[in-house]
VOLOMAR-837572 format. One record per residue (C-alpha): residue number from 1; x, z, y. Coordinates in Angstrom, 2 decimals. Layout:
N
+-----+---------+---------+---------+
!  nr !       X !       Z !       Y !
+-----+---------+---------+---------+
! NUM !       X !       Z !       Y !
...
+-----+---------+---------+---------+
This chain:
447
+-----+---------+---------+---------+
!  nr !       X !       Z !       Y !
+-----+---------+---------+---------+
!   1 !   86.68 !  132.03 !   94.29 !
!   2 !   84.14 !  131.62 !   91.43 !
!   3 !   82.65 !  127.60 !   92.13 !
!   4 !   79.97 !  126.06 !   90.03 !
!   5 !   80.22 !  122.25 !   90.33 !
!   6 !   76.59 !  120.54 !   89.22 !
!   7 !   77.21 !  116.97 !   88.13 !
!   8 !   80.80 !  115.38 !   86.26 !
!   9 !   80.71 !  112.08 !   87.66 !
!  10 !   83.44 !  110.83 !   89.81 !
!  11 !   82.50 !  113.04 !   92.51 !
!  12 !   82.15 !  116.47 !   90.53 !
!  13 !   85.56 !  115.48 !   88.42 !
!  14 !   87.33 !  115.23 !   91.48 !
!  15 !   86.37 !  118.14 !   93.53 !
!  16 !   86.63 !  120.03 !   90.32 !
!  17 !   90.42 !  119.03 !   90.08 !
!  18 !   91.33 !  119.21 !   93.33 !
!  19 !   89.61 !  122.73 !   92.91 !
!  20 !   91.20 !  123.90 !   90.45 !
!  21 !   94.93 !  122.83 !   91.82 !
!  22 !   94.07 !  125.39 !   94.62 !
!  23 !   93.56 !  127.90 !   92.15 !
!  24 !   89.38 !  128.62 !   91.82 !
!  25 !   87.63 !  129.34 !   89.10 !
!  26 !   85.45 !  126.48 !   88.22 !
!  27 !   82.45 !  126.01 !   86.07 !
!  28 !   80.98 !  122.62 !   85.56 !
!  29 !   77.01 !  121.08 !   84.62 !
!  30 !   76.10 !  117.95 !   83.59 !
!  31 !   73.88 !  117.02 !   81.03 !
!  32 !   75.32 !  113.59 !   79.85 !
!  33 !   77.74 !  114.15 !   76.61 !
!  34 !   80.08 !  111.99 !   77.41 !
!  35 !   81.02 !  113.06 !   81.14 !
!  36 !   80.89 !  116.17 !   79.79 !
!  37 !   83.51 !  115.47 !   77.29 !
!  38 !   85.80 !  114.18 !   79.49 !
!  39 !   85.91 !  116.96 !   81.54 !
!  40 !   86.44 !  119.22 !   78.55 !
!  41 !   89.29 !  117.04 !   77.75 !
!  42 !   90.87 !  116.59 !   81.01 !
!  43 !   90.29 !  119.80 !   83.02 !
!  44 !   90.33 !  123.72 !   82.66 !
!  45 !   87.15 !  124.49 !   83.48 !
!  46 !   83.54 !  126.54 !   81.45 !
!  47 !   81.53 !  123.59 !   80.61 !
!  48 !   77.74 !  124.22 !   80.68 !
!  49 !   75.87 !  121.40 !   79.15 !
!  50 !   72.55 !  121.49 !   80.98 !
!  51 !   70.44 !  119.72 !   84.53 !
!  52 !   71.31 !  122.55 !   87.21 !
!  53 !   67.34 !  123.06 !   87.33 !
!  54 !   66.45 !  125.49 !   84.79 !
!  55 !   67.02 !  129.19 !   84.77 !
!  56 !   67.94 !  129.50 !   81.33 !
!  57 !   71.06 !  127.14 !   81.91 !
!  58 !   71.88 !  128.61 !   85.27 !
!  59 !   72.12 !  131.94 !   83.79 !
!  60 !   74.31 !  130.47 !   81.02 !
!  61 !   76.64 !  129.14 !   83.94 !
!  62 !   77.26 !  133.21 !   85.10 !
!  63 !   75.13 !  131.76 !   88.27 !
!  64 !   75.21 !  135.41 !   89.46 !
!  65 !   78.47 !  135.99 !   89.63 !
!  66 !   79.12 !  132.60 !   91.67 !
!  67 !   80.62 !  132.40 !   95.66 !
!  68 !   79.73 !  128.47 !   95.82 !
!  69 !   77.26 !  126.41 !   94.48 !
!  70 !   78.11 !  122.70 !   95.06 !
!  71 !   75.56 !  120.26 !   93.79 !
!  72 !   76.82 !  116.62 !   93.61 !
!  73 !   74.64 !  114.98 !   90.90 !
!  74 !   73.49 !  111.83 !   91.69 !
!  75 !   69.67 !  113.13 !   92.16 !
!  76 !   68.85 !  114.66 !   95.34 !
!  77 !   66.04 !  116.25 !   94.09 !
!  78 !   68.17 !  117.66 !   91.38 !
!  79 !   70.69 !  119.08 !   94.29 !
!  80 !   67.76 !  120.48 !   96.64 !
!  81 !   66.27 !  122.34 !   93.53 !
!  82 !   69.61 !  123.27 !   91.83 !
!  83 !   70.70 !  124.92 !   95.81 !
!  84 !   66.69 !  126.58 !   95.75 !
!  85 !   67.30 !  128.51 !   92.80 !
!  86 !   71.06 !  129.52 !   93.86 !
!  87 !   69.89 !  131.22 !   96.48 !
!  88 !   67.15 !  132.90 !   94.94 !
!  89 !   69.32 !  134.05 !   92.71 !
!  90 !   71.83 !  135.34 !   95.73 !
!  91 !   74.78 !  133.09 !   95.71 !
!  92 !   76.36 !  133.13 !   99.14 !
!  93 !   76.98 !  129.27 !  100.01 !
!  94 !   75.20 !  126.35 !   98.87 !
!  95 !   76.02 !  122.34 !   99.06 !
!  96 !   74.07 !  119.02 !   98.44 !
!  97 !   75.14 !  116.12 !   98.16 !
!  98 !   71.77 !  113.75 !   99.09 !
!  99 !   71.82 !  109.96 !  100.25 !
! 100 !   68.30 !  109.91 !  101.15 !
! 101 !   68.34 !  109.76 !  105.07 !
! 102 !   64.93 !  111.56 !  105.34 !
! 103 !   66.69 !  114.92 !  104.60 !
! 104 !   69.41 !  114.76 !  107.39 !
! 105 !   66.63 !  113.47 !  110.27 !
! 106 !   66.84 !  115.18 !  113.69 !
! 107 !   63.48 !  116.46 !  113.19 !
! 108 !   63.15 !  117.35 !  109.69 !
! 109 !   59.86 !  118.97 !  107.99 !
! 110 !   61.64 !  121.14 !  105.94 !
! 111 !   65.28 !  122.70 !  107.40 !
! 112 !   68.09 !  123.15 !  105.05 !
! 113 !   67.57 !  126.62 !  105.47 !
! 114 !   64.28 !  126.32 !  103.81 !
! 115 !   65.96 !  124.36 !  101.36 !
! 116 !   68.23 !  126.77 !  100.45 !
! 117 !   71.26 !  124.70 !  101.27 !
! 118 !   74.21 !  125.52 !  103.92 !
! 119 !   75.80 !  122.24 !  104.35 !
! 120 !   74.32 !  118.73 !  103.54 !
! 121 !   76.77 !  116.08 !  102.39 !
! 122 !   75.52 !  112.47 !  102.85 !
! 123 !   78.40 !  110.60 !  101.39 !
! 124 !   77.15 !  107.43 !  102.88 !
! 125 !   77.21 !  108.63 !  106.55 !
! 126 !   80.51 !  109.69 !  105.73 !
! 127 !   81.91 !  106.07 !  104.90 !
! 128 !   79.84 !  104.35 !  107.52 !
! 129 !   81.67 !  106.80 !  109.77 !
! 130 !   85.12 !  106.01 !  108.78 !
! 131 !   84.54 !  102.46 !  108.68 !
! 132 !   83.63 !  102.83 !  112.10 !
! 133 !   86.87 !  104.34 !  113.25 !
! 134 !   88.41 !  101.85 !  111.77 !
! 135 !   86.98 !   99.25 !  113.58 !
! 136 !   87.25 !  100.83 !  116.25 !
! 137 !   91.12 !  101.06 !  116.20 !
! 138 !   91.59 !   97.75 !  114.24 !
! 139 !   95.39 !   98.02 !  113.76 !
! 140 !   94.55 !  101.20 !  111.90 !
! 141 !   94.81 !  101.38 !  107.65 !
! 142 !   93.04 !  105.02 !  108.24 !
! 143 !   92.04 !  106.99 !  110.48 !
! 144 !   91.15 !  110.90 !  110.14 !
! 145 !   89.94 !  113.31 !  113.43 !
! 146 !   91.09 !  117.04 !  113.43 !
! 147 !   90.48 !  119.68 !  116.10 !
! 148 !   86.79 !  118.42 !  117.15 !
! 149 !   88.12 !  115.04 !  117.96 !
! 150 !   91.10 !  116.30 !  119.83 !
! 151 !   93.33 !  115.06 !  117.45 !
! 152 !   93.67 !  111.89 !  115.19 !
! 153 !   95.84 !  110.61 !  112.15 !
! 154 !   96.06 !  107.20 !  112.18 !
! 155 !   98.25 !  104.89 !  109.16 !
! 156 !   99.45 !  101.36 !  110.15 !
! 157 !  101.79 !   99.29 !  108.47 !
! 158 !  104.84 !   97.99 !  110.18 !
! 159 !  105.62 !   94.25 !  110.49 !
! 160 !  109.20 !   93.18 !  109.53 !
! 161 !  109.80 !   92.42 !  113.19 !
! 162 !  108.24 !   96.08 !  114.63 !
! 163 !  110.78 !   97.60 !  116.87 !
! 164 !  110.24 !  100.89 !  115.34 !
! 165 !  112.56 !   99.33 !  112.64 !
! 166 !  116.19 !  100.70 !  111.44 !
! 167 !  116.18 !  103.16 !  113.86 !
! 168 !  116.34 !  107.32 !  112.74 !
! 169 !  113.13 !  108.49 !  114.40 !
! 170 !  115.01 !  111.60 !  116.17 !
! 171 !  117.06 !  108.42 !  118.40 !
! 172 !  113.86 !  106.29 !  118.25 !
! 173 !  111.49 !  108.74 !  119.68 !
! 174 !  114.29 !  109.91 !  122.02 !
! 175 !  114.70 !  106.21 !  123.54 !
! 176 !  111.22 !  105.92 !  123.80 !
! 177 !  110.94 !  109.37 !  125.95 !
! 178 !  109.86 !  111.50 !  123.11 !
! 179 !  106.11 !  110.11 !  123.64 !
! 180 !  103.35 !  112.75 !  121.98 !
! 181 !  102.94 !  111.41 !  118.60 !
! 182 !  104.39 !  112.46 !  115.59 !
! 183 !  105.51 !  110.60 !  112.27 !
! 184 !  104.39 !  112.70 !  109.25 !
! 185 !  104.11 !  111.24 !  106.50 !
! 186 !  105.71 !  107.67 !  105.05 !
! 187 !  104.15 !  105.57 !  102.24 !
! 188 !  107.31 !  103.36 !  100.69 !
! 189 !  106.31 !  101.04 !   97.88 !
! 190 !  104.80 !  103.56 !   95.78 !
! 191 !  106.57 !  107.05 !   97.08 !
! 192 !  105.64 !  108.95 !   99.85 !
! 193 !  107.82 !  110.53 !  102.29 !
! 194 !  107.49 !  113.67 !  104.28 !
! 195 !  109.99 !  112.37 !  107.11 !
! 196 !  112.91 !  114.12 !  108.51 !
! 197 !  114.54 !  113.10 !  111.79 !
! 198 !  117.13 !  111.22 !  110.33 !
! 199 !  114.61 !  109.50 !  108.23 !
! 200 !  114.85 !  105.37 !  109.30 !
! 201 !  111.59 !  102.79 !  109.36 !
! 202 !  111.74 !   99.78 !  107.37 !
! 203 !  109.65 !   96.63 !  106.64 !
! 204 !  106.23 !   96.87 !  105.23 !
! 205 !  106.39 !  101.00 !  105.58 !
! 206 !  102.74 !  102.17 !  105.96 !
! 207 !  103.47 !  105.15 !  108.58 !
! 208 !  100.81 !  108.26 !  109.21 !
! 209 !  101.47 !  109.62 !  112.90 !
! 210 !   99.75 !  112.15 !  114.61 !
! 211 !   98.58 !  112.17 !  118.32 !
! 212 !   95.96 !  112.41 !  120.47 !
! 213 !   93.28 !  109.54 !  120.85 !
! 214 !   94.11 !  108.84 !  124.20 !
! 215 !   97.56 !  108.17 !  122.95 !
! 216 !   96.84 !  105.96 !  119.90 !
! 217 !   96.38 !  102.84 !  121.86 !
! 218 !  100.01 !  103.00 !  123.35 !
! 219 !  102.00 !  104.34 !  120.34 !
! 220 !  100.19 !  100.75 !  118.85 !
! 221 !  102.40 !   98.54 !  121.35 !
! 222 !  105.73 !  100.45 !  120.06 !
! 223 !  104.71 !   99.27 !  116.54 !
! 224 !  104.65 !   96.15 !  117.63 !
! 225 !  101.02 !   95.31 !  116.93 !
! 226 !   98.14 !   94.04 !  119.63 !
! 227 !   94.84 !   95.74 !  119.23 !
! 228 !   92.03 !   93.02 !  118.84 !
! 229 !   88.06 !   93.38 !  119.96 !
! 230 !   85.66 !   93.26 !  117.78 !
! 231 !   83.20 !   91.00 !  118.59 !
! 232 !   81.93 !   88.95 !  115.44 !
! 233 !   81.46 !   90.89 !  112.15 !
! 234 !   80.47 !   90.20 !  108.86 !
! 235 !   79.39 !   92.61 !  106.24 !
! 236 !   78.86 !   92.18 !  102.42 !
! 237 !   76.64 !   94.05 !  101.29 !
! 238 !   73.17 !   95.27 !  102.81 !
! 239 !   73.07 !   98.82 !  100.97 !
! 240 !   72.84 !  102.00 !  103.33 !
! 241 !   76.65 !  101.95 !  104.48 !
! 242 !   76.34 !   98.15 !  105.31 !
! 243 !   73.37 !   98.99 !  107.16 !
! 244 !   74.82 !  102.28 !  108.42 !
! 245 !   77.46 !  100.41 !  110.11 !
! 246 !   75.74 !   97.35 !  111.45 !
! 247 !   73.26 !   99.28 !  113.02 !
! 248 !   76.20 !  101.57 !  114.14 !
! 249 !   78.25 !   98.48 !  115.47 !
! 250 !   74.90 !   95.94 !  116.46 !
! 251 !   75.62 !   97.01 !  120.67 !
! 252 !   79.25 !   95.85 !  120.26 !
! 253 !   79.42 !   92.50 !  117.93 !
! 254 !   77.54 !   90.24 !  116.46 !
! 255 !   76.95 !   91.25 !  112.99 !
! 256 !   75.88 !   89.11 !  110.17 !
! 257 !   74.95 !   91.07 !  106.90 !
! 258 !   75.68 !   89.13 !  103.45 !
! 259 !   72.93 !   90.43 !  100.84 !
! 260 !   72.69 !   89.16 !   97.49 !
! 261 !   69.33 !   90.73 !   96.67 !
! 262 !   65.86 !   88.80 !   98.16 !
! 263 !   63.82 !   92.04 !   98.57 !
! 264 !   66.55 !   93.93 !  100.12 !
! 265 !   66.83 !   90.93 !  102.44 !
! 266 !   63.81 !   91.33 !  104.03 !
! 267 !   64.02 !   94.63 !  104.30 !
! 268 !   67.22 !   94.57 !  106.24 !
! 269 !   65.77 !   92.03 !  108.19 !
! 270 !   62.89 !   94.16 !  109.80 !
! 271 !   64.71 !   97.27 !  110.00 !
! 272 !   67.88 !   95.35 !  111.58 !
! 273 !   66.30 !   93.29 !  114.43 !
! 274 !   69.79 !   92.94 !  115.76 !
! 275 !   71.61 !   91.89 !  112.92 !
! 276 !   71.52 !   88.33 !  111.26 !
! 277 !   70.82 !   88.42 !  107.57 !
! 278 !   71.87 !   85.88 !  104.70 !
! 279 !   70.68 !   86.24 !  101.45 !
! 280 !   73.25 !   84.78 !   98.97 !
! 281 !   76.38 !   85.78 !   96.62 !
! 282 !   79.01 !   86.59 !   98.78 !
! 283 !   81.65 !   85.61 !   96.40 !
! 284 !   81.07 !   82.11 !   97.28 !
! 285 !   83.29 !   80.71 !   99.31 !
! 286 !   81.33 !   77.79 !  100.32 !
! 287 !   78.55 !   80.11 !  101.64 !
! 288 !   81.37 !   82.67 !  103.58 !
! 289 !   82.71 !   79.05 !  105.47 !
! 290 !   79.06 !   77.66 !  106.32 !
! 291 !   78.35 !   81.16 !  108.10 !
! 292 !   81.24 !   81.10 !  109.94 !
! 293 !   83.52 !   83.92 !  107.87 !
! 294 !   86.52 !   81.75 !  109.87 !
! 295 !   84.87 !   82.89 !  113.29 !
! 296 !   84.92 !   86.47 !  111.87 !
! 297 !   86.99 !   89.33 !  113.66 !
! 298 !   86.06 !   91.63 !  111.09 !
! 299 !   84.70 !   91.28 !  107.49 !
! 300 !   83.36 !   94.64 !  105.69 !
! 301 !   82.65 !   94.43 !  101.99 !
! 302 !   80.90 !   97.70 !  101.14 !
! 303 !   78.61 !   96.27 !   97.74 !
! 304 !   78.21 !   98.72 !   94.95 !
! 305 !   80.88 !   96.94 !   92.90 !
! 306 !   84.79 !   97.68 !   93.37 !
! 307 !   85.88 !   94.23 !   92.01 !
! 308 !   83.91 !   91.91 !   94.40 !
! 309 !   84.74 !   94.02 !   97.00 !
! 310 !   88.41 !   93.93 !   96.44 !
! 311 !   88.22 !   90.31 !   96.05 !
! 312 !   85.77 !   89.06 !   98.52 !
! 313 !   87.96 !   91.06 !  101.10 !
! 314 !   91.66 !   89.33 !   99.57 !
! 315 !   89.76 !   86.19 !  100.15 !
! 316 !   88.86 !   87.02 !  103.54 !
! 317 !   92.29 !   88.29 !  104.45 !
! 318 !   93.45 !   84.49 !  102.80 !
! 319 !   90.79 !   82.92 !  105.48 !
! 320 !   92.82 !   84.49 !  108.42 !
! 321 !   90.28 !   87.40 !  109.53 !
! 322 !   92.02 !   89.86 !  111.08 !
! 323 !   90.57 !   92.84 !  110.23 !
! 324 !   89.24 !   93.79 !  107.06 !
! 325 !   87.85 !   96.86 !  105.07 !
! 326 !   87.05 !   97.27 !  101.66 !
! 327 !   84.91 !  100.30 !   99.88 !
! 328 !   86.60 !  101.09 !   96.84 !
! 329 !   85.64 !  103.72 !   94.63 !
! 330 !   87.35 !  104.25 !   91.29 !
! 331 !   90.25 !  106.63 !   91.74 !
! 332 !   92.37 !  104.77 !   89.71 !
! 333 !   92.09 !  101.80 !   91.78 !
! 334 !   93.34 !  103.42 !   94.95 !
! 335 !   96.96 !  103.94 !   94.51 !
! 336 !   97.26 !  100.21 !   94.03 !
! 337 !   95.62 !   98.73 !   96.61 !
! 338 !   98.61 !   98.81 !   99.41 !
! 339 !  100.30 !   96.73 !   96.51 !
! 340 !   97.97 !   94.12 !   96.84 !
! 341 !   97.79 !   94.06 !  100.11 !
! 342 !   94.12 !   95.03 !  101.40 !
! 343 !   94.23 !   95.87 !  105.15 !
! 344 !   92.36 !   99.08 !  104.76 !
! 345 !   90.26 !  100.85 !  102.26 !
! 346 !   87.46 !  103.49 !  101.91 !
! 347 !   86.25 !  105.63 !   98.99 !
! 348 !   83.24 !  107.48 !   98.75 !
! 349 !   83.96 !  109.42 !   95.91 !
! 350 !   86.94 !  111.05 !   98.00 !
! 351 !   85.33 !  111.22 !  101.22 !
! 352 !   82.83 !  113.22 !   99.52 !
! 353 !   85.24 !  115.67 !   98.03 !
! 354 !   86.98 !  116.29 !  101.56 !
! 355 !   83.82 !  117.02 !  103.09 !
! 356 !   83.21 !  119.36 !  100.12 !
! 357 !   86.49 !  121.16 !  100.54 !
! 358 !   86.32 !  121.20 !  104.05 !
! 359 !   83.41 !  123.52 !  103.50 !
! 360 !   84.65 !  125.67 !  100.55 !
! 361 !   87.90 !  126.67 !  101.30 !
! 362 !   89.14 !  129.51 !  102.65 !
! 363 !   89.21 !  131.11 !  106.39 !
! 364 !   92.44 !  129.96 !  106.90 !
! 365 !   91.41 !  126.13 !  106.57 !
! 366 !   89.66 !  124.44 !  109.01 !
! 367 !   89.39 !  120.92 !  107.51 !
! 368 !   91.11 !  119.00 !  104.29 !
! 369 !   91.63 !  115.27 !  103.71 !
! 370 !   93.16 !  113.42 !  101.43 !
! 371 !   94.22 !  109.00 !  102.05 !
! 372 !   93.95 !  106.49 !   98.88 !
! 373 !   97.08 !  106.14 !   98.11 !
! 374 !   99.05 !  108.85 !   99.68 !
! 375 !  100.30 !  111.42 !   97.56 !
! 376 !  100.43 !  114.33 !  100.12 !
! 377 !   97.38 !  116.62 !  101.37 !
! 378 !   96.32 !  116.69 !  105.03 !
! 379 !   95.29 !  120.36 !  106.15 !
! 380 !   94.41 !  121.86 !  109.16 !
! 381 !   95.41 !  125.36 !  108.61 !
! 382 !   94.31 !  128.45 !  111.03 !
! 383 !   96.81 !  131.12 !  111.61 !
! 384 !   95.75 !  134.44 !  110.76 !
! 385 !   96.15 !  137.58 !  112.66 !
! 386 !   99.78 !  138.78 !  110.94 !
! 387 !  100.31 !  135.44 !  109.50 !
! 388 !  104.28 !  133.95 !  108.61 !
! 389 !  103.55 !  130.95 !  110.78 !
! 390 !  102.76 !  133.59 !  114.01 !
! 391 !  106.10 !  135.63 !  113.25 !
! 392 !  108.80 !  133.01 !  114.51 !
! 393 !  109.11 !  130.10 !  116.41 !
! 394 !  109.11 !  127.22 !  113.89 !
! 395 !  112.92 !  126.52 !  113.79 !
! 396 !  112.98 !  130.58 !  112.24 !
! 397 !  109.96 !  130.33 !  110.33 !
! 398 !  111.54 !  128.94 !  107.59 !
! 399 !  108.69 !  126.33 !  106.79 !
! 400 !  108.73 !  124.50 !  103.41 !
! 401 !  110.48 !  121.18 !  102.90 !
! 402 !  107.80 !  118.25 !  102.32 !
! 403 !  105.93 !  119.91 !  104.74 !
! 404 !  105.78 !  118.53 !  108.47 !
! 405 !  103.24 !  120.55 !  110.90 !
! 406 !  102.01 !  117.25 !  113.02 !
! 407 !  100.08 !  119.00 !  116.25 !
! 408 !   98.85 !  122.19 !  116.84 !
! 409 !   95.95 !  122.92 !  118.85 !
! 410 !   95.85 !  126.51 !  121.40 !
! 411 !   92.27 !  126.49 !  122.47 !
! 412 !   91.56 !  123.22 !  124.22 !
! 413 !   95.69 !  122.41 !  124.89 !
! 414 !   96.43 !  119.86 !  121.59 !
! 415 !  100.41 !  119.79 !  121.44 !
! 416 !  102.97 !  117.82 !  119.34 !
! 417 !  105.12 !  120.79 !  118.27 !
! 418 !  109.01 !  121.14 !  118.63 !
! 419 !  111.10 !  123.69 !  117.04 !
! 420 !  111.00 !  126.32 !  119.87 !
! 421 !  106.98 !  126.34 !  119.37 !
! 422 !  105.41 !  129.56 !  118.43 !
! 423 !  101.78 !  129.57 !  117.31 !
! 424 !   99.37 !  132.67 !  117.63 !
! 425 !   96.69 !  133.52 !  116.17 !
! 426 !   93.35 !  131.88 !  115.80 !
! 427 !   95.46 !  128.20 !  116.59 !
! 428 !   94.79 !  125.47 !  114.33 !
! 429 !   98.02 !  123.44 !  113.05 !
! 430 !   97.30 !  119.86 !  111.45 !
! 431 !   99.98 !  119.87 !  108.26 !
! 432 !  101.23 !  117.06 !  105.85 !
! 433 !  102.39 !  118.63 !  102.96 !
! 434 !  102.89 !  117.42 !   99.08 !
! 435 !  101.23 !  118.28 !   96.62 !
! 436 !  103.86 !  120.50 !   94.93 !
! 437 !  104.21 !  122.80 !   97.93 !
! 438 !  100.93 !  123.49 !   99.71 !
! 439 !  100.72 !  127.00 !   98.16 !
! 440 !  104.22 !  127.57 !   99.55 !
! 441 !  102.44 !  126.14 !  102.77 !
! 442 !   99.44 !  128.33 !  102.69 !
! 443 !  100.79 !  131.23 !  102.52 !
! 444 !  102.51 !  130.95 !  106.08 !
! 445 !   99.47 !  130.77 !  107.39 !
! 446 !   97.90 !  133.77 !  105.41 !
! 447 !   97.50 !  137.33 !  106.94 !
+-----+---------+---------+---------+
């Protein structure tokens, strides 16, 4: 697939790697030398130097010959025009990344389709929706939903005295009445494990399992763990996710926003009748103890700057609240933060990207996501008509090692599969697979 990625910031670098390791033929835009250097450098991809809004450049960028357009600049104006003149110029799918709310309203002057854009990305609805899961489920490190809901990963760490301990999970899971929830994927120190049934649990394991929601809550009392409600929050940082998720969370707890800027303030303060606002630093600790951050049953730091948020959320976690999550968005701050302990962690950068490649790949995928930290790819594949996967049950198939298939869902039936399972066409399987083989993997589940 031909894919011309406007804008070589975080968001555009990423999506053109991950891109690129699924074999597409990328082009990349950007106008600023030195992102544009660094891609050069880094990744094989045509480099067009140029805004994404002229014709002249877009013709330079074989814009004609392209399948997606996928506009993440930082400018939404830039990414409504750049999709406009895509589809004038008859490229099939068009995507925008925009972060003013005004262009995802209910009721909107202009529809996308008069924008010339398939699929709006508002990376910023997208955090303020996975922060809410986590809350939500506040034993959780992450949380993803597959199959329309129907199916969730969830990570949690386990305690050195979780009875999931020392234990292979084929006798564990067989003493426990083979429940519906799978273990698929293992983060160890700084390795992760697709798990085997001999595989055994040990302290301070971060553990991915598949199941259905209803389930989660139970499969939470084998780990040990109590889930907590939410009923005071604090949130640092009064940008549009902080306000995204207090005004998301404002019927359930009492939220108090933390906003360093006066202006801003205000403004939170009459849009947020619910929510109680403090202008102030939130790095100081003297202000987080006078407004109660000791009260707290979750704190939320979700400023536009990874360092404070990493350590206004260590201190929290020092202070005894129970749940926190951080936004953190420099890749190469992710795969360290289970090493320094931060309950759970965000990124918008990758969010973005997964709701990107949910859209972009091919018929056989349904939906993509990737978890900070995790080196393994979550996939929900769709078997095709003549597909591997649809040949054999799945003790024949002859699946790939490092590749676990964690439910599969039959039209509304979501099951946790076993080895005599045999999927047909059109189902949808939810696989953990690393990096290394999900080619292998995708071809089972080609026609």
């Amino acid at each position: 697939m031909q894919v011309l990625i406007l804008g070589a910031g975080e968001v555009g670098f990423q999506l053109g790697r991950r891109l690129i390791q699924d074999g597409h033929d990328v082009t990349m835009m950007e106008l600023d030398p030195r992102r544009a250097r660094r891609v050069g450098e880094q990744l094989d991809v045509l480099m067009v130097e140029g805004k994404g809004t002229g014709t002249r450049e877009m013709r330079e960028a074989h814009l004609e010959r392209m399948d997606v357009v996928a506009a993440m600049t930082t400018n939404d104006e830039v990414n409504v025009v750049a999709c406009q003149l895509a589809k004038k110029m008859g490229v099939p799918t068009t995507l925008a990344r925009v972060r003013d709310p005004e262009y995802t309203r209910p009721d909107p002057i202009l529809t996308t389709e008069e924008l010339g854009i398939d699929v709006l990305i508002h990376p910023e609805r997208e955090v303020a929706d996975a922060i809410d899961r986590l809350i939500r489920q506040s034993q959780a490190t992450d949380i993803i939903e597959f199959g329309d809901g129907r199916i969730q990963v969830l990570g949690v760490r386990l305690e050195a005295d979780s009875p999931l301990l020392r234990t292979s999970l084929e006798e564990l899971f067989r003493r426990h009445g083979n429940p519906p929830v799978r273990v698929a994927a293992i983060k160890r120190k700084q390795q992760t494990v697709i798990p085997g049934p001999r595989d055994v649990l040990v302290p301070d394991d971060q553990i991915f399992v598949v199941a259905s929601p209803e389930y989660l809550p139970n499969f939470i009392e084998l780990t040990g763990q109590q889930g907590r409600r939410i009923e005071n929050m604090m949130i640092l940082g009064g940008g549009r996710i902080g306000q995204f998720v207090a005004h998301d969370m404002h019927d359930e707890a009492n939220v108090k926003i933390i906003e360093s800027n006066v202006e801003r303030s205000w403004q939170i303060a009459d849009s947020l009748p619910g929510a109680l606002v403090i202008q102030g630093d939130g790095m100081d600790a003297d202000l987080l103890a006078t407004e109660g951050i000791l009260d707290m049953d979750a704190f939320i730091a979700v400023t536009g700057d990874d360092e404070s948020n990493i350590i206004a959320t260590l201190l929290a976690q020092h202070l005894g609240v129970p749940r926190t999550v951080a936004l953190v968005n420099k890749t190469e701050f992710l795969p360290i933060m289970p090493t320094i302990g931060l309950g759970a962690v965000v990124s918008q950068q990758m969010l973005t990207v997964n709701a990107v490649l949910r859209c972009i790949r091919s018929q056989q995928v349904a939906a993509i996501a990737t978890i900070p930290g995790l080196d393994a790819e979550i996939v929900e594949y769709i078997a095709a008509e003549g597909s591997r996967i649809t040949k054999k049950p799945l003790r024949e198939a002859g699946f790939p090692q490092h590749a676990i298939i964690g439910a599969v869902t039959h039209g509304d039936e979501m099951v946790i599969p076993m080895g005599d399972t045999h999927l047909e066409p059109g189902d949808k399987a939810v696989v953990f697979a690393l990096p290394h083989v999900v080619s292998a993997v995708e071809r089972f589940f080609r026609s």
